[in-house]
N, C-alpha and C positions, 0 to 999 in steps of 0.2 A: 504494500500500500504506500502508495508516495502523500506525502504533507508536505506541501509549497509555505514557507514562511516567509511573510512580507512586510517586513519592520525597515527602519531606518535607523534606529539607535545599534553600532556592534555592539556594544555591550549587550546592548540588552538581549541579541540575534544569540550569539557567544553563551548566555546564560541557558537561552530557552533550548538553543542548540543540542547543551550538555543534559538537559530535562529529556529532551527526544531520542538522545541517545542511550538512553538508560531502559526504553521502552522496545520491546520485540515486535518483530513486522514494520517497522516503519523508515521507509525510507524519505531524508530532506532535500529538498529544492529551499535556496533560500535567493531574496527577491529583494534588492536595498530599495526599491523605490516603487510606487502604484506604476508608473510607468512600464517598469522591468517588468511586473507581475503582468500587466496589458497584453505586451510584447510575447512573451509565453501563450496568451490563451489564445491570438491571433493566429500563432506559428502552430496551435492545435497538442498544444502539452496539454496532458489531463491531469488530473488530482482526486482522490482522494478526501483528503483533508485541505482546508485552506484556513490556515492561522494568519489573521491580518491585523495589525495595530492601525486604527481610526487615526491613529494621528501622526499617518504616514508623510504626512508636509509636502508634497510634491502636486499633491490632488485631494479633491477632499476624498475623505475613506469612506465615506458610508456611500457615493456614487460608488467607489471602485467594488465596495460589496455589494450592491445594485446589477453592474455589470455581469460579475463574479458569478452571481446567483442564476440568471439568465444566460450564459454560457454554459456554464455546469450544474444545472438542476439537481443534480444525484450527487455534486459534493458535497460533504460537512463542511458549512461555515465557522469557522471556530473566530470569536471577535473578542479587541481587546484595547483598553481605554484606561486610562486617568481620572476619567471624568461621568458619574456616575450615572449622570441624565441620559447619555449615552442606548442605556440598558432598553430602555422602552423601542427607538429606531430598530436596535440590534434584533431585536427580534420580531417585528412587522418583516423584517428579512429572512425571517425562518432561521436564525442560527441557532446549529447547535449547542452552544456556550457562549457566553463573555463572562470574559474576566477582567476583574479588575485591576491594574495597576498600583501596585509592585505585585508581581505573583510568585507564590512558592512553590520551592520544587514538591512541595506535599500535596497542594491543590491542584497545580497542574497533573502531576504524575496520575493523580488518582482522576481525574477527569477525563485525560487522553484515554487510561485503560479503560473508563465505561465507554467512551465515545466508540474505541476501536472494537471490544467485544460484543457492541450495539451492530457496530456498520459489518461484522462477519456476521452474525445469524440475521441481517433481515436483507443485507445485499448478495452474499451468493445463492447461488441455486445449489440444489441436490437433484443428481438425476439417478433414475430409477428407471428399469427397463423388465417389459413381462417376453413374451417370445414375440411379440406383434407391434408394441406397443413400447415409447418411453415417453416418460414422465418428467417435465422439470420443475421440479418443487422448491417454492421457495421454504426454508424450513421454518419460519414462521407460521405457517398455514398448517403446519403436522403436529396434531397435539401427543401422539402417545404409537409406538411399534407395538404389536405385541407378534410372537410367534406362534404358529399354527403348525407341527409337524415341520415341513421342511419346505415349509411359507411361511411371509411374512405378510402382515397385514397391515398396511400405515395406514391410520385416521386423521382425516383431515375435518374440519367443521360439517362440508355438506356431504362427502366421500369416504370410501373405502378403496383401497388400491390392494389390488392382493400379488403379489411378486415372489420370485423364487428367492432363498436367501435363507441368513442364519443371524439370529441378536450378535453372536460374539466377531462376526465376521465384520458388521457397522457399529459398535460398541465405540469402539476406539476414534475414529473417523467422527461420527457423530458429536462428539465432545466440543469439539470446536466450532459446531453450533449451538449449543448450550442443552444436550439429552444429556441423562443420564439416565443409567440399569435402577430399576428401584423392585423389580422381580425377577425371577427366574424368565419368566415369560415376557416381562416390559421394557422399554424406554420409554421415559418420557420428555418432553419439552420442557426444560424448568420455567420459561416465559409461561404456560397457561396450567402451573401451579398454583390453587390459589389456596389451599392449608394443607393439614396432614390429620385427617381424624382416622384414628385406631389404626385400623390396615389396610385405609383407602387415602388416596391423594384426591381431593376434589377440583374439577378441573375447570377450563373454559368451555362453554357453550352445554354444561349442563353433562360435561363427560364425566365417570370416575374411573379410577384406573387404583391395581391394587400395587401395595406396598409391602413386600415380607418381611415376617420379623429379624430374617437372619441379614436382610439387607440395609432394614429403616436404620441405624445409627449413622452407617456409611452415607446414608442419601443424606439424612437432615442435616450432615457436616455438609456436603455438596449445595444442597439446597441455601445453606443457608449462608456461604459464600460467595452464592448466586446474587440472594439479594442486598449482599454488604456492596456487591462490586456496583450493582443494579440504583443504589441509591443517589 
């Protein structure tokens, strides 16, 4: 995943640099000026992430994240200001975050990590394929696997997809859209988790799906790292 930073201050570039680097997956483009960052989207560079300081001096910032927006609809606006009033524009733009100036590496750190564990389970696909038929799933849309003999059964809100395959074969893989095993028989989506009563998980859209005993401690430490990173 590439993040374009587009500040003027080096220090400040220098600081936030060393925050980004500390973060897995992410690759930097960094942009001294609205200008430079222009010139990129022009030239057909994509992004990812765009971390932009409003008080890039060259142009005003909130037009270049006007632009920014309208270019790349699908990237994370990540904005960032001195000046508190700021907050309200910032997000009539749809951005993902602003931050306030001075920022620490504690708050950013932990906000890049929701931002990026956000933009892997709702921006890739999952594809899935029966002998006729493949499927691309966004894995937002798959509340729960369960296995059926030497099927699998993904439930989605309005569907059932039934596929050949094995839990421990997508067990792994799955993770880094946010399922976890919480049966011998299940994964679930930690997104459409909404408690954990007894030895069912209650889910979105009126699903439940079970949870064994020999599993539940391991899940509610998972789950419940899910929603530390989630907040």
């Amino acid at each position: 995943m590439i993040l374009a930073i587009c500040a003027q201050d080096t220090e400040q570039v220098k600081e936030l640099s060393g925050y980004v680097g500390k973060l897995p997956d992410l690759e930097q483009l960094h942009y001294p000026s609205g200008k430079a960052l222009l010139r990129a989207l022009r030239k057909g560079q994509r992004f990812d992430f765009v971390l932009l300081d409003l008080e890039i001096g060259d142009k005003d910032g909130l037009e270049i994240a006007r632009i920014v927006r309208a270019c790349q609809p699908k990237a994370d606006l990540i904005l960032m200001s001195s000046q508190s009033a700021h907050v309200t524009r910032a997000f009539s733009l749809r951005a993902a975050q602003f931050f306030l100036k001075p920022i620490t590496e504690e708050a950013f750190c932990h906000e890049m990590e929701r931002l990026v564990y956000h933009y892997k389970i709702e921006k890739r696909s999952w594809c899935v394929h029966t002998k006729s038929t493949v499927y691309r799933l966004a894995p937002l849309d798959v509340i729960c696997i369960r296995s059926e003999s030497r099927h699998l059964v993904i439930e989605t809100r309005n569907r059932s997809i039934d596929v050949p395959g094995r839990l421990s074969a997508i067990e792994q893989p799955l993770e880094a859209y946010g399922f976890a095993r919480c049966h011998q028989g299940y994964i679930v989506n930690l997104q459409h988790v909404h408690a954990i009563e007894d030895n069912m998980l209650r889910c979105s859209f009126g699903k439940r799906v079970p949870v064994s005993h020999r599993m539940r401690a391991r899940f509610e430490a998972i789950y419940a790292e899910y929603r530390a990173l989630m907040r």
